[in-house]
C-alpha positions in Angstrom: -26.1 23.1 7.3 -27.8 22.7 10.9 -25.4 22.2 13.9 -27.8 18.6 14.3 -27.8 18.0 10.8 -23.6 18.0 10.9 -23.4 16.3 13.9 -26.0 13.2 11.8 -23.6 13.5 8.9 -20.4 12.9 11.2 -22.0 10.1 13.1 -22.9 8.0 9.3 -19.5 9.3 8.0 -17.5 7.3 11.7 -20.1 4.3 11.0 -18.7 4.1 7.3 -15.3 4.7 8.2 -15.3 2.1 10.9 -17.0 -0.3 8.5 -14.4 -0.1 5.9 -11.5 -0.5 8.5 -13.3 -3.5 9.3 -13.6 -2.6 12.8 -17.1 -2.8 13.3 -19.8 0.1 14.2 -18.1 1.5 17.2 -18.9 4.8 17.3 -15.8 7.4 17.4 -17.7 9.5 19.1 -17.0 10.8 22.4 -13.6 9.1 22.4 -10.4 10.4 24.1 -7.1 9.5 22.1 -3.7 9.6 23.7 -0.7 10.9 22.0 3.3 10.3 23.2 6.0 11.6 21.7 9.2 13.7 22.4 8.9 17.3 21.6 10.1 20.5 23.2 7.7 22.5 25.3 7.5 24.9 22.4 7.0 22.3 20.1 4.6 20.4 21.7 2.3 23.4 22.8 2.5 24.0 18.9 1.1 19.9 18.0 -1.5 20.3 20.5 -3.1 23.5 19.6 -2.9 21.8 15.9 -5.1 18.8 17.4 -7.3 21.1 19.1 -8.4 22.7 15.8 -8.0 19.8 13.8 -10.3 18.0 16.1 -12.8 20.3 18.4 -15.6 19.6 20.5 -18.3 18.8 17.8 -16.2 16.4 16.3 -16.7 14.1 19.6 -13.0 13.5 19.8 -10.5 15.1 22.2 -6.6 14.5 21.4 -4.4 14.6 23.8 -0.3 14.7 23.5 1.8 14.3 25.9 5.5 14.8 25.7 7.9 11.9 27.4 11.4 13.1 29.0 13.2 10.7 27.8 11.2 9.6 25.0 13.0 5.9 23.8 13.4 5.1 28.0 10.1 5.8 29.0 7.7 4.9 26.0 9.2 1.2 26.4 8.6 1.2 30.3 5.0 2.0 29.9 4.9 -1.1 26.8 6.1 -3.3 29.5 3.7 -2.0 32.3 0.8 -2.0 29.4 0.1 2.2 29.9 1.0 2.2 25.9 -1.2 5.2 24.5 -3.1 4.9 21.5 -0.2 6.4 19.1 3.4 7.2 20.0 5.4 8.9 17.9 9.3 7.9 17.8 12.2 10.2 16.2 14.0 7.0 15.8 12.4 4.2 13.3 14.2 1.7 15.1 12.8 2.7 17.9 9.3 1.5 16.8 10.0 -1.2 15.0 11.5 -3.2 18.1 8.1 -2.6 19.4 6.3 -4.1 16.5 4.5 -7.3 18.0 2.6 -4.0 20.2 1.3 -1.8 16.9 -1.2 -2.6 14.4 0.3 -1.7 10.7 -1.1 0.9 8.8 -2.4 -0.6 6.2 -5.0 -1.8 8.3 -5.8 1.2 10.4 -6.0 3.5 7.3 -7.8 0.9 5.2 -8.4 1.9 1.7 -6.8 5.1 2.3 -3.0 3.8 2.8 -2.1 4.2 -0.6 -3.7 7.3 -1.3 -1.6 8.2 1.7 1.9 6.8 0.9 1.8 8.6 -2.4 2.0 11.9 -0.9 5.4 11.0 0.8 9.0 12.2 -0.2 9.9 8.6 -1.5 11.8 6.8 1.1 9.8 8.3 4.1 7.3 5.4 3.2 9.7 2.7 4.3 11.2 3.8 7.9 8.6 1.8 9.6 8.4 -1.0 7.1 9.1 -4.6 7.6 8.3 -7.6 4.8 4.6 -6.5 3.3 3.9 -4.6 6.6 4.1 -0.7 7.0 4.1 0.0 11.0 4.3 2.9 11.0 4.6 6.3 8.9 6.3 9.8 9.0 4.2 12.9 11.0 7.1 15.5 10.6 11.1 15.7 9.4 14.2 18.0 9.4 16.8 18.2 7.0 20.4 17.7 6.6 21.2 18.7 3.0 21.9 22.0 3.4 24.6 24.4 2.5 24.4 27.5 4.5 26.2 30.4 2.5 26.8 34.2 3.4 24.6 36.3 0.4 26.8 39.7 1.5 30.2 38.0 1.2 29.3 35.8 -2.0 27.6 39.3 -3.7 31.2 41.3 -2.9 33.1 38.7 -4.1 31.1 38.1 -7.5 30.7 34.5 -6.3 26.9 32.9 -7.8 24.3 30.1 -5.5 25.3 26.8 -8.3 22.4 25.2 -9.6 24.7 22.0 -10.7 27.4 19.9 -9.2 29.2 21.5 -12.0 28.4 24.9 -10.8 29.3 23.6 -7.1 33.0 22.0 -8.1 33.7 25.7 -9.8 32.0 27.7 -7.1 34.7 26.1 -4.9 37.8 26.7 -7.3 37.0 30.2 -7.3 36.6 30.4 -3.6 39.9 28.5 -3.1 41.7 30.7 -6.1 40.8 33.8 -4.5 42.0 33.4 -1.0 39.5 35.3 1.0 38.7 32.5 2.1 38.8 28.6 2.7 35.9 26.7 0.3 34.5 25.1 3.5 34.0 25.4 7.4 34.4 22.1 9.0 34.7 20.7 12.5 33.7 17.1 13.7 34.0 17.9 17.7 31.7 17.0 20.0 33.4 15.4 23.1 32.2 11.5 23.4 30.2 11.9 19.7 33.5 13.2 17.8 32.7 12.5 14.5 29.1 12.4 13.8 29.4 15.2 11.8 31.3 12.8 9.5 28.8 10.3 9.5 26.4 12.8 7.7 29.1 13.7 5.3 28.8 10.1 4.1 25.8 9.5 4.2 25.0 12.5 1.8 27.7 10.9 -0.5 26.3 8.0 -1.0 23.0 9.0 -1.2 23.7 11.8 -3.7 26.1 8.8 -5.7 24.0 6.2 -5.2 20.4 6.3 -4.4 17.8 5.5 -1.6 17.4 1.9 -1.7 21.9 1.4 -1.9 21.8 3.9 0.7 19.8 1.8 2.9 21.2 -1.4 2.2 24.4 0.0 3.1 23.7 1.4 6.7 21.9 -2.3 7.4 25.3 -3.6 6.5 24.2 -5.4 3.2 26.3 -2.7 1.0 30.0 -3.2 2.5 31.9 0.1 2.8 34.8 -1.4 0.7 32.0 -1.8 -2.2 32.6 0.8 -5.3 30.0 2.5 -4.9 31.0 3.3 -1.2 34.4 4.1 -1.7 33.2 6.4 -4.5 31.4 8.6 -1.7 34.9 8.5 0.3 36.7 10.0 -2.1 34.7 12.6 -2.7 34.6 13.5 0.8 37.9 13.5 0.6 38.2 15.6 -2.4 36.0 18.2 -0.9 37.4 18.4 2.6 41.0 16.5 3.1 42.6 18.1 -0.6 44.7 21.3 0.3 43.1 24.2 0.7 39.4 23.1 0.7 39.2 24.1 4.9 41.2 25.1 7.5 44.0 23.2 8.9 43.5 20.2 6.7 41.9 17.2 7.9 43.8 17.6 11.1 41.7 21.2 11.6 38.5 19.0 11.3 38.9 16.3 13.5 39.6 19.1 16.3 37.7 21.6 15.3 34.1 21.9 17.6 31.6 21.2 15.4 29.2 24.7 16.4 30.5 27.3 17.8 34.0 26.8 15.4 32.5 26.0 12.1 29.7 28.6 11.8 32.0 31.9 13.0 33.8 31.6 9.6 30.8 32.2 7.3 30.9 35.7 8.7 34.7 36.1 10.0 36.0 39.4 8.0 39.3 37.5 6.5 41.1 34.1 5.5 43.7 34.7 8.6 40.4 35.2 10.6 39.6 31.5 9.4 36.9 33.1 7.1 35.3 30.0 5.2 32.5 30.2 2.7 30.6 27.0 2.8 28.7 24.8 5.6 27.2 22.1 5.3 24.8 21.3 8.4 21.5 20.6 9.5 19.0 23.3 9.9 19.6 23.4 13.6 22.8 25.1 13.0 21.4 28.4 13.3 21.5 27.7 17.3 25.0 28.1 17.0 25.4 31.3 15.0 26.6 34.3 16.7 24.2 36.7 18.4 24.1 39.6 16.4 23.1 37.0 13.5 20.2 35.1 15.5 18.8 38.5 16.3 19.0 39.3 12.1 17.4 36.4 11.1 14.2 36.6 13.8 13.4 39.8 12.6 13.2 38.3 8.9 16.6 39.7 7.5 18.8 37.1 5.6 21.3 39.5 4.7 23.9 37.4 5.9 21.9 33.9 5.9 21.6 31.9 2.8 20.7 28.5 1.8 21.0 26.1 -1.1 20.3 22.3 -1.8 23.6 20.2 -1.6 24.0 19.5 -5.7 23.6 15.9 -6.9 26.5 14.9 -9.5 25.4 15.1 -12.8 24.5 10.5 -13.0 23.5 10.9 -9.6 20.2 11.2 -7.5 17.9 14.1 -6.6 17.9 12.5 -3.0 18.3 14.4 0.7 19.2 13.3 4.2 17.1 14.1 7.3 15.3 12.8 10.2 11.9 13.2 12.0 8.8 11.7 13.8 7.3 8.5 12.8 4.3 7.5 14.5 2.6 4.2 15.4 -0.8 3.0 16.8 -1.0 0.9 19.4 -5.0 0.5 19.9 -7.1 0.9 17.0 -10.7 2.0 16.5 -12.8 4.1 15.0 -11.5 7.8 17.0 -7.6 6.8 16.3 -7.9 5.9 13.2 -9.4 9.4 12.0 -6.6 11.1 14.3 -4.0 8.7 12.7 -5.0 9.1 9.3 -4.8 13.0 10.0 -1.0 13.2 11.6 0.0 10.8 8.6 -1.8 13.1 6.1 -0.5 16.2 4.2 -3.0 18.3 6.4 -0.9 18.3 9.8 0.7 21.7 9.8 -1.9 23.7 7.8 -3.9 24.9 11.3 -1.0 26.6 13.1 1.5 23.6 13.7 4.2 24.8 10.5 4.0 28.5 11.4 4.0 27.8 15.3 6.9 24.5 15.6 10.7 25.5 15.7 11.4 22.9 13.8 8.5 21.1 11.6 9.0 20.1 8.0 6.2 18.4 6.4 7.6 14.7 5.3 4.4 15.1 2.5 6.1 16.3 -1.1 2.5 17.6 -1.7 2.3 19.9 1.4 2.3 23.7 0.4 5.9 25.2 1.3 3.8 28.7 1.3 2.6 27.5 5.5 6.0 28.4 6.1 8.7 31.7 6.2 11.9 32.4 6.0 14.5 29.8 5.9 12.2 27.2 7.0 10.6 27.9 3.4 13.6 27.4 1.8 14.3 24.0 3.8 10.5 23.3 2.9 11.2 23.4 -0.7 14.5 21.9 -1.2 12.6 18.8 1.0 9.4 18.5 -1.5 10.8 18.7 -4.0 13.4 15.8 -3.6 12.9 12.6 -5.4 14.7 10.0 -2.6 15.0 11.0 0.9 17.4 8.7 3.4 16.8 8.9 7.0 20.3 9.5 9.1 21.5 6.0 8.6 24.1 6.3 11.3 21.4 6.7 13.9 19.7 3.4 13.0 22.6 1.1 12.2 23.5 -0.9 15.3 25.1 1.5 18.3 29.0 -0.7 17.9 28.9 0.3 14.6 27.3 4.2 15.1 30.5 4.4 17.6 32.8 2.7 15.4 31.8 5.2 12.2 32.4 8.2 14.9 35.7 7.0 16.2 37.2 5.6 12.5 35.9 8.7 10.1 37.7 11.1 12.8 41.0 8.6 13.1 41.1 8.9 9.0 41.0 13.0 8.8 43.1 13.0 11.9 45.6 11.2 9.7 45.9 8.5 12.2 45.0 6.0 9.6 43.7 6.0 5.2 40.2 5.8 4.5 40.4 2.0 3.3 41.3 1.2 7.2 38.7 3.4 8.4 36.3 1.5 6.0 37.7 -2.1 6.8 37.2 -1.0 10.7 33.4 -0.1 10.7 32.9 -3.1 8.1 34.1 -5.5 11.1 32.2 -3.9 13.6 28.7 -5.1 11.9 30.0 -8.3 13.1 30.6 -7.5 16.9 
């Protein structure tokens, strides 16, 4: 096809778009639309060079992203002083959706294309910037949290398998425990004035795993109360996994003191049980920042020998759901240019230029994107995401900050053995009313 006879095509293809968004024949031509959001230098060098390809010259659009310092601060300064761009992208939902009355919902910048859209999510995603019959916003990226990092030398010389069932998992840990090697998990909850988030996650994958997405998310808003069945179920199987003798070192005590990097990630490759040699971790896939050296250097140049993964199991009645985070973006000013650039950070395409094999960090929130766009680990945190049935965004993070705190302080107090887990749970159900 002729370079004029392309440009023709894209010009009639804008005036149809435009015309089914009901926003009129504005042409998206020669349009320049802004991006904010919060990414790394990396990071964000890696989105814009996506955009750039996604969106060159002949297309009559030119994207620009800028990254905000302190994204949350800053985005709502420029609201107030009316410098919004034409999309932001938050890593918090709550974030967005106290800036509502600014963004138009997505249903009517992608027009008939929003549900074609919204089925390509890992269910749950759909609903982070949803309010009433009004979606305001929807995911461009995640990370996961429902991970267990393993060591593949240490479980092949011990004869010790990867479980494919919560069955498998509760055995896996028996034998770990039975053998003394080493303890069944490394745990550590540490982190100076935000002791005991690690906790928070623990929970949260509980109860997602025992109860689904939509109790999941009931309960972090405070409409599930922690002293509800289904709640306490969750507790005692942290408490089963962590607090029972044996599971980790130094008990519950060990835990609560224990820094949650540095501490918990030298046992998966510590030689011995006196060493503090521990088998299991459960973290986000950030954790790797925290490994030793000699291991960051093995796993950049592609060898795993002492890096595995596996998908935190789902009891055998329970749900196929994970726990994460990511970007969810919003439009501020709508027409013809940011809806197509909207339409294409919402879609399962963002990633497939350069963006998934370029970003530290980038999992696509799409359950239809191809996990083949990425390598290594990340390929393995690809495909336990897509292939999820519920996903929960870190529910501790959006519940109000008094209660965020209290969880922190009352979770730590508990496996400190400063107080039982139905005081811990009585204390963070109060503070929803603070």
């Amino acid at each position: 096809m002729k370079k004029a006879t392309r440009l023709a095509a894209a010009v009639a293809i804008a005036a149809v778009a435009a015309t089914s968004l009901g926003l009129g024949a504005a042409n998206a031509a020669n349009r320049v639309v802004t991006i904010y959001g919060g990414y790394a230098a990396g990071d964000a060098a890696a989105f814009q060079d996506e955009l750039d390809i996604a969106f060159p010259k002949s297309s009559g659009i030119t994207v620009k992203y800028t990254s905000l310092a302190s994204f949350d601060t800053d985005i709502t300064t420029k609201i107030k002083a009316g410098q919004a761009p034409d999309i932001a992208m938050w890593p918090q939902p709550g974030g967005l959706l106290a800036q509502k009355s600014h963004l138009v919902p997505a249903e009517q910048v992608l027009g008939n294309q929003f549900n074609s859209v919204v089925k390509t999510f890992v269910p749950g995603f759909e609903l982070l910037g949803k309010v009433g019959n009004k979606t305001y916003g929807l995911p461009v990226s995640a990370n996961l949290k429902s991970i267990v990092f393993y060591n593949p030398a240490v479980f092949a010389a011990n004869g010790w398998s990867v479980p494919k069932t919560d069955a498998d998992f509760q055995a896996l840990q028996a034998k770990i425990a039975a053998s003394g090697k080493a303890y069944p998990w490394c745990a550590g909850t540490e982190s100076g004035g935000a002791t005991g988030w690690s906790l928070t996650d623990w929970m949260e994958e509980l109860v997602l795993k025992n109860a689904g997405v939509a109790v999941y998310n009931q309960w972090w808003q405070g409409k599930v109360h922690w002293n509800d069945p289904r709640i306490v179920k969750a507790g005692n199987a942290l408490a089963s996994t962590l607090l029972a003798d044996g599971q980790t070192q130094g008990g519950g005590q060990g835990v609560a003191s224990r820094f949650f990097g540095l501490a918990t990630t030298q046992g998966l490759f510590a030689s011995s049980k006196a060493d503090g040699a521990c088998a299991l971790l459960k973290q986000g896939s950030f954790i790797t920042g925290f490994f030793p050296d000699a291991i960051q250097a093995e796993l950049k140049k592609g060898d795993y020998t002492h890096v595995g993964v596996f998908a935190y199991p789902a009891p055998a009645k329970g749900y196929n759901a994970v726990l994460g985070g990511g970007d969810t973006a919003a439009v501020f000013h709508n027409n013809p240019a940011v809806a197509k650039v909207a339409a294409y950070i919402w879609s399962d395409k963002l990633g497939t230029k350069v963006y998934a094999a370029k970003a530290s960090g980038f999992l696509s929130p799409h359950k239809t994107f191809p996990v083949s766009y990425f390598s290594g680990l990340n390929r393995q945190f690809a495909t336990i995401l897509s292939s999820a049935k519920g996903f929960g965004f870190d529910g501790s993070d959006q519940a109000p900050p008094q209660v965020n705190k209290t969880e922190w302080s009352e979770l730590t107090n508990w496996f400190a053995g400063k107080e039982s887990m139905d005081k811990a749970f009585s204390l963070i159900d109060a503070s929803y009313n603070q």
